[in-house]
KOLTORTOR-625397 format. One record per residue: x, y, z of N, C-alpha, C, O in turn; residue number from 1. Coordinates in steps of 0.2 Angstrom, whole numbers, plus 5000, padded with zeros to 4 digits. Layout:
    n_u    n_v    n_w   ca_u   ca_v   ca_w    c_u    c_v    c_w    o_u    o_v    o_w   pos
      X      Y      Z      X      Y      Z      X      Y      Z      X      Y      Z   NUM
...
This chain:
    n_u    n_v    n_w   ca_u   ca_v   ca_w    c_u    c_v    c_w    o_u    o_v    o_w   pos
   5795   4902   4926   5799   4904   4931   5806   4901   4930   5807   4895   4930     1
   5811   4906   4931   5817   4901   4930   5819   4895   4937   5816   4894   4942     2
   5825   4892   4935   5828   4889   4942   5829   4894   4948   5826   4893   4954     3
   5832   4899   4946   5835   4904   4952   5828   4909   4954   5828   4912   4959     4
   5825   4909   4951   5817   4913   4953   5813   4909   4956   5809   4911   4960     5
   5813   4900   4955   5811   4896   4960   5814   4897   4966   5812   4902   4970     6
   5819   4893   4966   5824   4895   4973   5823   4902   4978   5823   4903   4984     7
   5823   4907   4973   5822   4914   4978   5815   4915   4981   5814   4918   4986     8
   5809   4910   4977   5804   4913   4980   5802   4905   4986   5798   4906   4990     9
   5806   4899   4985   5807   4895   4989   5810   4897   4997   5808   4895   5002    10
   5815   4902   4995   5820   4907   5000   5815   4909   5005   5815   4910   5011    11
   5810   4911   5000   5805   4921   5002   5802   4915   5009   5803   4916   5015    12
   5798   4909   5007   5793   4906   5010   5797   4902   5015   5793   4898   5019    13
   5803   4901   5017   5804   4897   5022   5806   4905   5024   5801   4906   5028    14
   5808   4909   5024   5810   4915   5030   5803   4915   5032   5801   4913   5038    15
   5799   4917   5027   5792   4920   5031   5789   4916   5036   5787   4919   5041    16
   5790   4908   5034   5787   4902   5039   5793   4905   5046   5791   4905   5052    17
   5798   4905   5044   5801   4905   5052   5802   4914   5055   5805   4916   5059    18
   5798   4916   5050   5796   4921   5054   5790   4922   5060   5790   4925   5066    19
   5784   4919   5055   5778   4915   5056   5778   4910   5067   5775   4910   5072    20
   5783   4907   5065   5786   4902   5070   5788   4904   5077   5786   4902   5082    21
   5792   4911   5074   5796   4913   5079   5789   4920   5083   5788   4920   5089    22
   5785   4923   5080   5781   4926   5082   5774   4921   5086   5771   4922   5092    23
   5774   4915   5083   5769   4909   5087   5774   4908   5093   5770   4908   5098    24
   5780   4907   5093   5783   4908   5100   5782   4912   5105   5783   4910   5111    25
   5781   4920   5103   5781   4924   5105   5773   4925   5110   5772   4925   5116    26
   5770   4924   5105   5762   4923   5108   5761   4916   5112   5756   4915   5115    27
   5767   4911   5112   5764   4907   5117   5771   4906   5123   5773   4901   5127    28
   5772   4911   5123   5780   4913   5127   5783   4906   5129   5785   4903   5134    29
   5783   4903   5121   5790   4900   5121   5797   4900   5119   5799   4900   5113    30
   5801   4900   5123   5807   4905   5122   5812   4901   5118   5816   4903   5114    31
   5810   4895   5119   5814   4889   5112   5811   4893   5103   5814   4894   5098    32
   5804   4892   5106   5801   4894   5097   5803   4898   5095   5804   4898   5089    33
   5805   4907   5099   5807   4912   5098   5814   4912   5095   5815   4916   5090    34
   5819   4909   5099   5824   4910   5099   5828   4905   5094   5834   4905   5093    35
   5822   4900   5090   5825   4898   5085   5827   4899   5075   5828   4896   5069    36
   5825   4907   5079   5825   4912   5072   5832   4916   5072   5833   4920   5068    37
   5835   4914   5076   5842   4917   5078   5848   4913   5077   5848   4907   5079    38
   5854   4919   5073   5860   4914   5074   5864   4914   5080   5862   4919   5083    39
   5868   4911   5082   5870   4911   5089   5876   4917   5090   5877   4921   5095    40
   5878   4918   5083   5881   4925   5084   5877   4932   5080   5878   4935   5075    41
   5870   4932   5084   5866   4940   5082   5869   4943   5086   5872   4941   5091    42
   5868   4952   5083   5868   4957   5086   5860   4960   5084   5856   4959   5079    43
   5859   4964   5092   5853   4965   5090   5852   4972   5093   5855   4974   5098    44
   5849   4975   5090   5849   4982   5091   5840   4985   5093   5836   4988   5089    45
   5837   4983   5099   5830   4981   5104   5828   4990   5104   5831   4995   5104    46
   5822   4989   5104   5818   4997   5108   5820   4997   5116   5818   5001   5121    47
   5823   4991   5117   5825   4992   5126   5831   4992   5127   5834   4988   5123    48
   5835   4995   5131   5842   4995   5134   5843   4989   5133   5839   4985   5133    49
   5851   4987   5133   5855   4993   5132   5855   4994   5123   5851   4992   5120    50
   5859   4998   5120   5860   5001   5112   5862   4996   5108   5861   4997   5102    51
   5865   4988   5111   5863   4982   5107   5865   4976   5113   5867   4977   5119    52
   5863   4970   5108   5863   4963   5112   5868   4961   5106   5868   4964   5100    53
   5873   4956   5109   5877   4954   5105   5877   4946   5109   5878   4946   5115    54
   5876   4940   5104   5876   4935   5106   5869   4932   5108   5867   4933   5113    55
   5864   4927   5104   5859   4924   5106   5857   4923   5111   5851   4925   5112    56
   5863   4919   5118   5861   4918   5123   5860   4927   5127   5855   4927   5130    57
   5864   4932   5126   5860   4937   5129   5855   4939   5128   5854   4944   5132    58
   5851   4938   5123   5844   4939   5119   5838   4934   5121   5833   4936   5123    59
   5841   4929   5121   5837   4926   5125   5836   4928   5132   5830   4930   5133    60
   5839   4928   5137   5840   4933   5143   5836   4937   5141   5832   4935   5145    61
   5832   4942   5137   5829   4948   5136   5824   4945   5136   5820   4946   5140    62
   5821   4941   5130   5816   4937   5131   5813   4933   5136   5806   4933   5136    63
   5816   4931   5140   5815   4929   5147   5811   4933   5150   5805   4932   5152    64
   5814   4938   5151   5812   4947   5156   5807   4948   5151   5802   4949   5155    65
   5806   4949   5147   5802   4951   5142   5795   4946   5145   5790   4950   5147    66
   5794   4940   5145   5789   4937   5145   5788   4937   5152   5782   4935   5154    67
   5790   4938   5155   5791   4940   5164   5785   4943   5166   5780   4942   5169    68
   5788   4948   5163   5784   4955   5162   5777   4956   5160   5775   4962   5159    69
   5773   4951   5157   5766   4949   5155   5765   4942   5160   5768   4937   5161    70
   5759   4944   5164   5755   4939   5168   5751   4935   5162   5752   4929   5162    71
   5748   4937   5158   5743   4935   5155   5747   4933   5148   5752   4932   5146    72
   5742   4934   5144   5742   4933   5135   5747   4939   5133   5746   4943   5137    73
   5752   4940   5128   5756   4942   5124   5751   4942   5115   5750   4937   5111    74
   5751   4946   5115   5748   4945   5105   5754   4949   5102   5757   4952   5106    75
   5755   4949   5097   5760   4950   5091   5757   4950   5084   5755   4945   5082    76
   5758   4955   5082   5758   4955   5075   5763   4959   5069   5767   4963   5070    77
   5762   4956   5061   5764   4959   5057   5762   4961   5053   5757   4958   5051    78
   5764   4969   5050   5760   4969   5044   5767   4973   5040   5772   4976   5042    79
   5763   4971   5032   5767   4974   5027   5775   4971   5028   5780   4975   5028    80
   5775   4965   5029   5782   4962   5028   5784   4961   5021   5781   4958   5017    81
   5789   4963   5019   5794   4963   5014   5799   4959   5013   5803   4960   5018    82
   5802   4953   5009   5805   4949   5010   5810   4951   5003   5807   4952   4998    83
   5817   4951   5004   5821   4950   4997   5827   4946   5000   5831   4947   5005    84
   5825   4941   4995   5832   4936   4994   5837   4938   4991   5837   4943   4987    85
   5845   4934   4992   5850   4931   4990   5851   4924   4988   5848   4919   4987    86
   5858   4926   4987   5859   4917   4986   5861   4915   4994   5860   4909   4995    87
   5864   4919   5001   5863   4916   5005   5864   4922   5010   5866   4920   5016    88
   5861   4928   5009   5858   4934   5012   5850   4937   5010   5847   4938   5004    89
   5848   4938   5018   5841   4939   5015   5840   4946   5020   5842   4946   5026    90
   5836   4951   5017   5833   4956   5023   5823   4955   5020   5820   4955   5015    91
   5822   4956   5028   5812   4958   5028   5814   4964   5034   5818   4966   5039    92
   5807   4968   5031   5806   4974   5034   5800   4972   5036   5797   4967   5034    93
   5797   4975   5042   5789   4977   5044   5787   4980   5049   5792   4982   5053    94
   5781   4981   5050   5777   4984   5057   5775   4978   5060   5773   4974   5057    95
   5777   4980   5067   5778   4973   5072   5773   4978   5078   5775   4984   5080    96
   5768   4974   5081   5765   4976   5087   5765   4972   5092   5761   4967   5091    97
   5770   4971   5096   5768   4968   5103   5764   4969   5111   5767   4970   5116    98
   5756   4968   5111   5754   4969   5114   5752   4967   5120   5754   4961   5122    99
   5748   4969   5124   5748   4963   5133   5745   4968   5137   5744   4973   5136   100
   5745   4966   5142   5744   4970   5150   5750   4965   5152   5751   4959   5152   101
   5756   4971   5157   5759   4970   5159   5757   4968   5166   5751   4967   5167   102
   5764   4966   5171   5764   4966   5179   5761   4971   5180   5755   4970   5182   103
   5762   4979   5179   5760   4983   5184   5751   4986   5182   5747   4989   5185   104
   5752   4982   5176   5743   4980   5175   5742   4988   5169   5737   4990   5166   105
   5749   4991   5168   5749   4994   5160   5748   4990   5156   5750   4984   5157   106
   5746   4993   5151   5742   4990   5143   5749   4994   5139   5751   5000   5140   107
   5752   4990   5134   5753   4991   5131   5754   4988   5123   5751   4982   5122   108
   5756   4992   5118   5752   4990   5111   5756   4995   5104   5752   4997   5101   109
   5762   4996   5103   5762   5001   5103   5766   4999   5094   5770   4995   5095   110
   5764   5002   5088   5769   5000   5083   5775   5000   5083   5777   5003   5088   111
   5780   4996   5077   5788   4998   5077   5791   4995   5073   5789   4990   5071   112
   5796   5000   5071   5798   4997   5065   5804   4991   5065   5810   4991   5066   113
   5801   4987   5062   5806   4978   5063   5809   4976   5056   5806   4975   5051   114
   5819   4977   5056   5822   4975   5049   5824   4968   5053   5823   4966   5059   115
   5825   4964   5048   5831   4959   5050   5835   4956   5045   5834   4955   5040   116
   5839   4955   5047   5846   4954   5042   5847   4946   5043   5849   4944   5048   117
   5844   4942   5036   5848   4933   5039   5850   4932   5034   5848   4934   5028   118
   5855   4927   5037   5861   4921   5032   5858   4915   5033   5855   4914   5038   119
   5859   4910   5026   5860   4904   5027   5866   4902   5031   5871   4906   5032   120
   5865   4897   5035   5870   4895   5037   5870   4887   5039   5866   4885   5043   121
   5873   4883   5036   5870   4877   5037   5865   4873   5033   5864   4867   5034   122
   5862   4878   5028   5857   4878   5024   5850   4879   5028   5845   4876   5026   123
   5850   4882   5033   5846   4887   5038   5846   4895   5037   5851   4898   5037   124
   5839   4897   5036   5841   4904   5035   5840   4907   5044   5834   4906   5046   125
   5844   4909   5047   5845   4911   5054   5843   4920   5052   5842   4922   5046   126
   5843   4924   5058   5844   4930   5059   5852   4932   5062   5855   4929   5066   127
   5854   4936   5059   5864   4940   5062   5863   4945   5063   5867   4948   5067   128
   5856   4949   5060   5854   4955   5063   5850   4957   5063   5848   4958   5058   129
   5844   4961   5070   5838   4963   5070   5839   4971   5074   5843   4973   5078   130
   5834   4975   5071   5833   4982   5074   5825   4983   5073   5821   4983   5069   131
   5826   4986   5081   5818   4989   5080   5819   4993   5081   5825   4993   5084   132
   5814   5000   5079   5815   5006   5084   5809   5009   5083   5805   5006   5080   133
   5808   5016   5085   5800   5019   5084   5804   5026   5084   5809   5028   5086   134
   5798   5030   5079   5801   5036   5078   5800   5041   5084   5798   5040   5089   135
   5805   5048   5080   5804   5049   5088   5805   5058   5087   5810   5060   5084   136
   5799   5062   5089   5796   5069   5090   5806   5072   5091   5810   5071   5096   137
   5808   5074   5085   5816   5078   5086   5813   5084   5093   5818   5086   5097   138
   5807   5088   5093   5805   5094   5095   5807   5093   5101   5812   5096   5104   139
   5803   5088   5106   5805   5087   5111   5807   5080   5112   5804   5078   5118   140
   5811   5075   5109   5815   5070   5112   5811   5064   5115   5814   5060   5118   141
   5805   5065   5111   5801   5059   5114   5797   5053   5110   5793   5055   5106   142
   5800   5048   5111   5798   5042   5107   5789   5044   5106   5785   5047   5110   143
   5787   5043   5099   5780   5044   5096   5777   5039   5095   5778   5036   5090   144
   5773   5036   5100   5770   5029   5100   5763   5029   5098   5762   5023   5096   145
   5759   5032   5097   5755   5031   5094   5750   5031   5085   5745   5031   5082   146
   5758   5032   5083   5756   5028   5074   5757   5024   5072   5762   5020   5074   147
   5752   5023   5066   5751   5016   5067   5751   5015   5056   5751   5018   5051   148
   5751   5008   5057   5753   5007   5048   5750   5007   5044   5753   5006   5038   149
């Protein structure tokens, strides 16, 4: 393995771990652990209003309401994540489910598809840009929740 083929697969394993990190956050609704996968200037483009977050601190605010919205346990999973490095840009793609019984005591669980776009910076690889979205029936206009990966 070369030097730069070390280094990229060195890259692949710190994104993953602080992917790993931010998802442990997630499931223990800690909004520090979550929120320290993000650069201070993300934009983020949510399966929830409005059509982006621009700024950490407004994302964080989302997360908030997000973990609000669950009395109980939060679970979260990944599958088929894909990681490709740079020298100081990196994207992973995958299927992301976040599940729970809400406040009004709905279950939800539903797949979707998670890009994210990071930079080193600091010699930190952060997130600057994340999108989720779910497909969505053109016929009649309604998001397709129930496939799965």
């Amino acid at each position: 393995m070369t030097i730069e083929e070390n280094k990229k697969s060195n890259d692949e394993i710190e994104i993953k771990r602080i992917i790993e990190a931010g998802v442990e956050g997630i499931r223990t609704k800690d909004i520090d652990g979550v929120m320290s996968m993000y650069a201070p200037e993300l934009v983020s483009f949510d399966i929830v209003p409005p059509l982006q977050y621009v700024g950490a601190d407004r994302y964080r605010k989302q997360w908030g309401e997000a973990f609000s919205s669950f009395p109980g346990q939060i679970n979260y999973e990944i599958v088929d994540l894909s990681i490709t490095v740079g020298d100081d840009v990196a994207f992973a793609h995958s299927f992301n489910r976040l599940s729970g019984t809400m406040n009004n005591e709905q279950k939800i669980g539903n797949w979707l598809r998670w890009t994210a776009c990071f930079q080193k910076i600091n010699g930190k690889w952060l997130i600057v840009h994340m999108q989720a979205s779910v497909p969505v029936d053109m016929a009649t206009g309604k998001a397709v929740l129930d496939l799965k990966p």
